[in-house]
Backbone as JSON Lines, residues from 0, in Angstrom:
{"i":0,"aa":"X","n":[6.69,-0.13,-33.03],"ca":[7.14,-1.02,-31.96],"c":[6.23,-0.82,-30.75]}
{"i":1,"aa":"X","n":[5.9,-1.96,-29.86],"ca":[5.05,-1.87,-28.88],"c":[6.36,-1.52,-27.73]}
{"i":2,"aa":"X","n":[5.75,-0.75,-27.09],"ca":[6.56,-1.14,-25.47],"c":[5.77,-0.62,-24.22]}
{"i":3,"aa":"X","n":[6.31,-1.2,-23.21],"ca":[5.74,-0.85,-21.74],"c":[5.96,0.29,-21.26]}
{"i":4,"aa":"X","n":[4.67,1.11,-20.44],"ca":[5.28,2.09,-19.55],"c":[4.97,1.5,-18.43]}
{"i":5,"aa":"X","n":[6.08,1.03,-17.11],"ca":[6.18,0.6,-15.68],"c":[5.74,1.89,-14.85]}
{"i":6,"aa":"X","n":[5.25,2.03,-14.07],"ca":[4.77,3.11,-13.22],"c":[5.01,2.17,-11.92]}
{"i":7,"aa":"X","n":[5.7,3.2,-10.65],"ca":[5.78,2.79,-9.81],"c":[4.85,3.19,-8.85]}
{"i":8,"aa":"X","n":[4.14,2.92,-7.99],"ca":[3.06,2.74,-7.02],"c":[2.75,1.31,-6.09]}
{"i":9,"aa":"X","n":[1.43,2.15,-5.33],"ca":[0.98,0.78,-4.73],"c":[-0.23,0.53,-4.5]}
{"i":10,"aa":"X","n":[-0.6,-0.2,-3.71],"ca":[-2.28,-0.25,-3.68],"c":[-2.52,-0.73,-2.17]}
{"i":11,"aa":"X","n":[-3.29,0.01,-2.0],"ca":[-4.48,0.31,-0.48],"c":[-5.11,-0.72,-1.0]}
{"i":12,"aa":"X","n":[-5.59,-1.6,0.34],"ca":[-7.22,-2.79,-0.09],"c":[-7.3,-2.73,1.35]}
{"i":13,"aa":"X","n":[-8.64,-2.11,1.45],"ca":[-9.46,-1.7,2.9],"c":[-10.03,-3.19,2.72]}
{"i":14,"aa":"X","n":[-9.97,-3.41,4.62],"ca":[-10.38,-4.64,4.94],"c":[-11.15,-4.54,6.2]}
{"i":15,"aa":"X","n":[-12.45,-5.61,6.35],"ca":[-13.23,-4.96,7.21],"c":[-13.07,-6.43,8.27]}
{"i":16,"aa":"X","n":[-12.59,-6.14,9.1],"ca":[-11.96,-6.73,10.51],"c":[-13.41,-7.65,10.66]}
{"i":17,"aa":"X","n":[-14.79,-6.6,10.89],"ca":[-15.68,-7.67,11.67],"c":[-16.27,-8.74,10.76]}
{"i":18,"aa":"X","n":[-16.03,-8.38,8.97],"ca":[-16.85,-9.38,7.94],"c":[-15.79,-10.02,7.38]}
{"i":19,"aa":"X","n":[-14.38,-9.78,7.62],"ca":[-13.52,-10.78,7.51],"c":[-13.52,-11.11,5.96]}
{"i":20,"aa":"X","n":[-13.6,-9.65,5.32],"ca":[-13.69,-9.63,3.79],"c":[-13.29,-8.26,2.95]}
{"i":21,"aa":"X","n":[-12.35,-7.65,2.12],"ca":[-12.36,-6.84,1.29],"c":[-13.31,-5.81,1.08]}
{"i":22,"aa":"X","n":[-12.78,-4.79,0.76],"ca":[-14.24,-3.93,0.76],"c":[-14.05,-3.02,-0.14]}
{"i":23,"aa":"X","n":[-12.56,-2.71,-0.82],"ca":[-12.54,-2.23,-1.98],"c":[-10.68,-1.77,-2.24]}
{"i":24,"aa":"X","n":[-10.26,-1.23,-3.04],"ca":[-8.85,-1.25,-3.51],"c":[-8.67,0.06,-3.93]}
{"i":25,"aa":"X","n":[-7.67,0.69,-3.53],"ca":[-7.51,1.44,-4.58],"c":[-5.45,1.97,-5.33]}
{"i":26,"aa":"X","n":[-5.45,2.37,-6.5],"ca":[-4.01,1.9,-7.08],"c":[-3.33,3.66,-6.92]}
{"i":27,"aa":"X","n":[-2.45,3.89,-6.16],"ca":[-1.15,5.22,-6.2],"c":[-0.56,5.2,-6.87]}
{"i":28,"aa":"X","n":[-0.16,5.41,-8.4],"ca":[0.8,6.22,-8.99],"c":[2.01,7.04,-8.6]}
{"i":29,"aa":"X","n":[3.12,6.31,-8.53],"ca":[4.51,7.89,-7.95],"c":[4.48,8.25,-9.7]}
{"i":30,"aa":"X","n":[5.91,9.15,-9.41],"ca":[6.47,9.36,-10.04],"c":[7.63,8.62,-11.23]}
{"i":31,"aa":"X","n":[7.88,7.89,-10.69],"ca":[8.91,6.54,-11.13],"c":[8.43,6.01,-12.47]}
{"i":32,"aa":"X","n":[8.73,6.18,-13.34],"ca":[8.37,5.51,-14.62],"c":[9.39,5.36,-15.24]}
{"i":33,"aa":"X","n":[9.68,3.55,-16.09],"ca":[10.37,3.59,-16.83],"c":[10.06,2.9,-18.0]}
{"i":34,"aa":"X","n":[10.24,2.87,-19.02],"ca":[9.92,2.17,-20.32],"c":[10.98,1.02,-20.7]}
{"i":35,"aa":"X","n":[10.08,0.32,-21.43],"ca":[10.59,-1.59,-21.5],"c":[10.0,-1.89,-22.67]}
{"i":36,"aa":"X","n":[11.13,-2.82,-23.68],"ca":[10.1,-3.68,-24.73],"c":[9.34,-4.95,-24.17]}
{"i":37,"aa":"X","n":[8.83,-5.58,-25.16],"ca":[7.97,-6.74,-25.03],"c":[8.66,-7.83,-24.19]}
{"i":38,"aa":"X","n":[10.42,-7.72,-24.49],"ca":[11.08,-8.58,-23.78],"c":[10.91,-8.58,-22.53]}
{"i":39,"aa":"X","n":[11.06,-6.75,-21.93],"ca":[11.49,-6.5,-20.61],"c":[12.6,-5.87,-20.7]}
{"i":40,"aa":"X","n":[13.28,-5.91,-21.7],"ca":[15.13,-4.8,-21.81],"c":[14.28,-3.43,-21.55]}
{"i":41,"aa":"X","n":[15.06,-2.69,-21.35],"ca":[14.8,-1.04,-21.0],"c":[14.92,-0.24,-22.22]}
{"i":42,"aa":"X","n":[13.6,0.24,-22.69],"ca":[14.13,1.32,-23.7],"c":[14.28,2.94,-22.98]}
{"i":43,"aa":"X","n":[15.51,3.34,-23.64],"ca":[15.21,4.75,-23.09],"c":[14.27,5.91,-23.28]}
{"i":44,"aa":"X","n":[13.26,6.24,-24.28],"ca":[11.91,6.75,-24.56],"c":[11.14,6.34,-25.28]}
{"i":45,"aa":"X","n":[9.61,6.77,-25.09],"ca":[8.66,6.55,-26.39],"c":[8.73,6.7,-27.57]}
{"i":46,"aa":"X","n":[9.88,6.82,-27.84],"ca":[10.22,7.77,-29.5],"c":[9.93,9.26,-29.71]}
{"i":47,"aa":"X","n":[9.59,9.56,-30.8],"ca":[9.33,10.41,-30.99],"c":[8.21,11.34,-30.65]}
{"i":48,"aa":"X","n":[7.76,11.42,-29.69],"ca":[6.76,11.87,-29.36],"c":[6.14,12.59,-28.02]}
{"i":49,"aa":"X","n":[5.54,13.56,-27.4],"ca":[5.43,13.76,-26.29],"c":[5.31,12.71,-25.38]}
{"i":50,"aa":"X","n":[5.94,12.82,-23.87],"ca":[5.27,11.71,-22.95],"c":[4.0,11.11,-23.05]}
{"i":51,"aa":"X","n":[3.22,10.35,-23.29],"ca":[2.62,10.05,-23.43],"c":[1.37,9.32,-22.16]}
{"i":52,"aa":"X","n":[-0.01,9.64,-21.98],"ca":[-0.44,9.58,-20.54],"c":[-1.7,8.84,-20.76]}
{"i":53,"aa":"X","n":[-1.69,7.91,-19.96],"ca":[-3.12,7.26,-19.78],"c":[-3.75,7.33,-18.64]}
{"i":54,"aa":"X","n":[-4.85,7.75,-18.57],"ca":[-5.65,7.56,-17.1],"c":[-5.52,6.01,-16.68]}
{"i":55,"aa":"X","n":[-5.04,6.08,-14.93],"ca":[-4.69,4.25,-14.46],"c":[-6.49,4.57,-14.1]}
{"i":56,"aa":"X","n":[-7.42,3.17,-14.61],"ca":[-8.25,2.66,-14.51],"c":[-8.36,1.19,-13.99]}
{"i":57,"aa":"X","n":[-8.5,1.17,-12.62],"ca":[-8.62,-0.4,-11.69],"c":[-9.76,-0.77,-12.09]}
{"i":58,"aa":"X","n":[-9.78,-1.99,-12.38],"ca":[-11.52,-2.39,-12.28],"c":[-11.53,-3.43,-11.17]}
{"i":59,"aa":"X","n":[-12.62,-2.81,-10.23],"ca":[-12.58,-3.41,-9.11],"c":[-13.15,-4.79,-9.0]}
{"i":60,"aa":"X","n":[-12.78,-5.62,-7.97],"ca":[-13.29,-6.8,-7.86],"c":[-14.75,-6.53,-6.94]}
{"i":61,"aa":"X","n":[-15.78,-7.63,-7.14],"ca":[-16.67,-7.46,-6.64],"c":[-16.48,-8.16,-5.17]}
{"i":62,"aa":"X","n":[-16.61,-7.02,-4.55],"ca":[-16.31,-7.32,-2.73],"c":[-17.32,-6.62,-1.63]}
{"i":63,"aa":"X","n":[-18.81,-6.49,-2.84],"ca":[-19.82,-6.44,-1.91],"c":[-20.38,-7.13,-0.77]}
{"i":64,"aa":"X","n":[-20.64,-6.88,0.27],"ca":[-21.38,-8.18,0.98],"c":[-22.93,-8.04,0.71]}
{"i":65,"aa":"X","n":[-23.38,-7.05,-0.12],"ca":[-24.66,-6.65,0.01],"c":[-25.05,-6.96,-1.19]}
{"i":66,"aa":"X","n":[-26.2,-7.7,-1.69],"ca":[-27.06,-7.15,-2.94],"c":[-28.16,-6.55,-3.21]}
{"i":67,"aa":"X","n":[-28.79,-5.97,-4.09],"ca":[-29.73,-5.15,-4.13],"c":[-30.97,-6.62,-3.7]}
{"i":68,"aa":"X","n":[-31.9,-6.51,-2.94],"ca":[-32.88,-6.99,-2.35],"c":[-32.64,-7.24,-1.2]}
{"i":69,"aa":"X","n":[-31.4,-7.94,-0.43],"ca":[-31.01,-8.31,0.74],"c":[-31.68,-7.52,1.53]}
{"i":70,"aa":"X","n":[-31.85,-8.0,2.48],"ca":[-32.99,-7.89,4.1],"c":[-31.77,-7.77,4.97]}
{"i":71,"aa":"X","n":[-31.75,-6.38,5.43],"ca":[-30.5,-6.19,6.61],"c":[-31.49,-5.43,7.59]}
{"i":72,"aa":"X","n":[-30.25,-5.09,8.72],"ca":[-30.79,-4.52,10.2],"c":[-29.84,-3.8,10.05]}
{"i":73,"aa":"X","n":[-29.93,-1.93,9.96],"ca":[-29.59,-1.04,10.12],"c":[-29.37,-0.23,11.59]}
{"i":74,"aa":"X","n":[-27.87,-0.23,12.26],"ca":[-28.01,0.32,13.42],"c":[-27.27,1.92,13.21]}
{"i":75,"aa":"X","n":[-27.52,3.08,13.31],"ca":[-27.19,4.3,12.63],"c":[-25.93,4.22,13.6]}
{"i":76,"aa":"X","n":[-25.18,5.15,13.47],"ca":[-24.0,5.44,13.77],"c":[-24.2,6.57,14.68]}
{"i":77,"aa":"X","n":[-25.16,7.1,15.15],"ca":[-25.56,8.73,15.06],"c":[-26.46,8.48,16.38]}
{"i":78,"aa":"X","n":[-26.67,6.96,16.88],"ca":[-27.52,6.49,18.17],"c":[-28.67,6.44,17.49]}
{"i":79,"aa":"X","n":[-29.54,6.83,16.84],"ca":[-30.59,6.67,15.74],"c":[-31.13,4.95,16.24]}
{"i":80,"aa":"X","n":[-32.4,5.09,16.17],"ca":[-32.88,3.66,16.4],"c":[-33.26,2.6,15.24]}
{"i":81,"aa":"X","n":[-32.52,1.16,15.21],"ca":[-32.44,0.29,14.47],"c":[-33.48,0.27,13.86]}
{"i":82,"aa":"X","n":[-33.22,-0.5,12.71],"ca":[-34.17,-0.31,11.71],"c":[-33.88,-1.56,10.63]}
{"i":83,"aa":"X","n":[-34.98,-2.36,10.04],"ca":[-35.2,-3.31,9.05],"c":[-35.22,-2.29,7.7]}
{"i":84,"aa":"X","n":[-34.85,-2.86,6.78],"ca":[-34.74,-2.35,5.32],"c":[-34.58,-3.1,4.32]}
{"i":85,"aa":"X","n":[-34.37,-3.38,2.92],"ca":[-33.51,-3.71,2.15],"c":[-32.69,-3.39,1.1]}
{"i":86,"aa":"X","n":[-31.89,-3.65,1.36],"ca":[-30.8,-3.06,0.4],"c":[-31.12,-2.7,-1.54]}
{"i":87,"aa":"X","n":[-30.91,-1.26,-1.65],"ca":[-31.4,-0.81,-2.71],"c":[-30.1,-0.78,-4.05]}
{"i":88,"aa":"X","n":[-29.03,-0.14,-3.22],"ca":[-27.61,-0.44,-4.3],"c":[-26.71,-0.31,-2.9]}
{"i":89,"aa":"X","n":[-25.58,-0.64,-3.36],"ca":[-24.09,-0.46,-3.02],"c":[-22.88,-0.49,-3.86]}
{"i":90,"aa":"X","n":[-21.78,0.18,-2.74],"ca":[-20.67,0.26,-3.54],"c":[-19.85,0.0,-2.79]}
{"i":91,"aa":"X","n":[-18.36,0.24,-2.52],"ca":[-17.16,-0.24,-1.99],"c":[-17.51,0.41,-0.7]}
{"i":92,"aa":"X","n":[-18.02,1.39,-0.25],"ca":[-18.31,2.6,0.98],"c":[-19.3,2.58,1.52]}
{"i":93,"aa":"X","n":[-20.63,2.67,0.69],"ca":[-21.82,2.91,0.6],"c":[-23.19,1.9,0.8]}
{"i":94,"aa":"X","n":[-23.98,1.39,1.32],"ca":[-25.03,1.09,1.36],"c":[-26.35,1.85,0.79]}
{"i":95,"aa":"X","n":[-26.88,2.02,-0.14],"ca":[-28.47,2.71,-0.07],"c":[-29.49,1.5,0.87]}
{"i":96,"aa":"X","n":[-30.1,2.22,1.35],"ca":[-31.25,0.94,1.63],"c":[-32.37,2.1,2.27]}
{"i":97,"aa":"X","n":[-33.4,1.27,2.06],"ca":[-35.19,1.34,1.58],"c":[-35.9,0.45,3.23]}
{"i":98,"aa":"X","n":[-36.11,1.58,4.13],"ca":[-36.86,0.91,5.12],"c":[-38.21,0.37,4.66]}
{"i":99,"aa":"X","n":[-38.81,-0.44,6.29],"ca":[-40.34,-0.99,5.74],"c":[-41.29,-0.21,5.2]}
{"i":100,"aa":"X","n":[-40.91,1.37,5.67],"ca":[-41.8,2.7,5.48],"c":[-42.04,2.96,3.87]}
{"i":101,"aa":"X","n":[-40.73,2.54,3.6],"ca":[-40.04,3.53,1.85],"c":[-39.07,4.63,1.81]}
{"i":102,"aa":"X","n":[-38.55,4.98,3.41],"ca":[-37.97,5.84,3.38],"c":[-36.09,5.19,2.69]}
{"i":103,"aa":"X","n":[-35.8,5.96,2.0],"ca":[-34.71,5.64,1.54],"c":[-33.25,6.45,2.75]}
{"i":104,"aa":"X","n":[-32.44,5.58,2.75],"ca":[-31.39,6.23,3.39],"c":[-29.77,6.06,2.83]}
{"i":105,"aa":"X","n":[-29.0,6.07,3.25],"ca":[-27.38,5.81,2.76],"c":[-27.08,5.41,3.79]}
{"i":106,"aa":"X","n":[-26.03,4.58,3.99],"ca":[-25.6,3.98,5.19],"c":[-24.27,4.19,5.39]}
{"i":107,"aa":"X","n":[-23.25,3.59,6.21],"ca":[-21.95,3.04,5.84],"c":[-22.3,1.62,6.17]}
{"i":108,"aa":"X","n":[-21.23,0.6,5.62],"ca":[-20.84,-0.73,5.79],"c":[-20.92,-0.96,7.12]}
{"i":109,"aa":"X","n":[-20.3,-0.49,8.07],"ca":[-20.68,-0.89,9.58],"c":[-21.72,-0.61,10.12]}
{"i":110,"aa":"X","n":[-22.49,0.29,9.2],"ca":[-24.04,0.28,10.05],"c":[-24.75,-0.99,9.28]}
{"i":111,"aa":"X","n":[-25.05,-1.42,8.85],"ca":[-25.46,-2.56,7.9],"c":[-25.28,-3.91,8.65]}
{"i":112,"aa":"X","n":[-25.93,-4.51,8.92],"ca":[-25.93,-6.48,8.78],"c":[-26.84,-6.39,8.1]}
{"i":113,"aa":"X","n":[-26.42,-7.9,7.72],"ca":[-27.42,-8.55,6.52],"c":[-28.16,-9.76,7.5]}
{"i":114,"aa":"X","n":[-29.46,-9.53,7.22],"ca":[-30.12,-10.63,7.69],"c":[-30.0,-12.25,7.2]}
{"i":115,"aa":"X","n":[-29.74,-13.27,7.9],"ca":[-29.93,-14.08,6.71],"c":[-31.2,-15.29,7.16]}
């Protein structure tokens, strides 16, 4: 027999005020679990068997503003003086980017505009 395990939680989705766009999610797990058939009625356990556990795996939506080539203006966070680059990878947090020099750096999202 198939059935559901319900896990109760919630989900964080960081939002970035000045790009007026998503920037990544992430899903909390409590404690609260209850099991359900295909219908939705409540079964009371998995059967026979230990609890049974899956790693929760989100797959995130893509809510980059950056792609790898993009031409941005880097202002450091640190007073550091602005700087042209382009964007080498990113992630939900992260910027890499590649000045005119070659010097590679990491950024955050608020140090970053994108040129357009």
């Amino acid at each position: 027999m198939i059935i559901n395990k319900v896990t109760v939680g919630y989900v964080t989705q960081r939002f970035d005020t000045k790009t007026q766009k998503f920037i990544g999610q992430e899903f909390t797990a409590a404690d609260e679990v209850t099991w359900e058939d295909q219908g939705g009625e409540h079964v009371d356990s998995p059967g026979d068997v230990a609890e049974p556990y899956l790693n929760y795996e989100m797959i995130q939506p893509s809510t980059s503003l950056f792609q790898p080539g993009d031409r941005v203006l880097v202002k450091p966070d640190n007073g550091d003086s602005e700087y042209h680059g382009t964007v080498l990878t990113c992630d939900s947090l992260l910027v890499q980017v590649n000045d005119v020099s070659g010097q590679c750096s990491v950024c955050n999202f608020n140090e970053v505009t994108l040129i357009k």
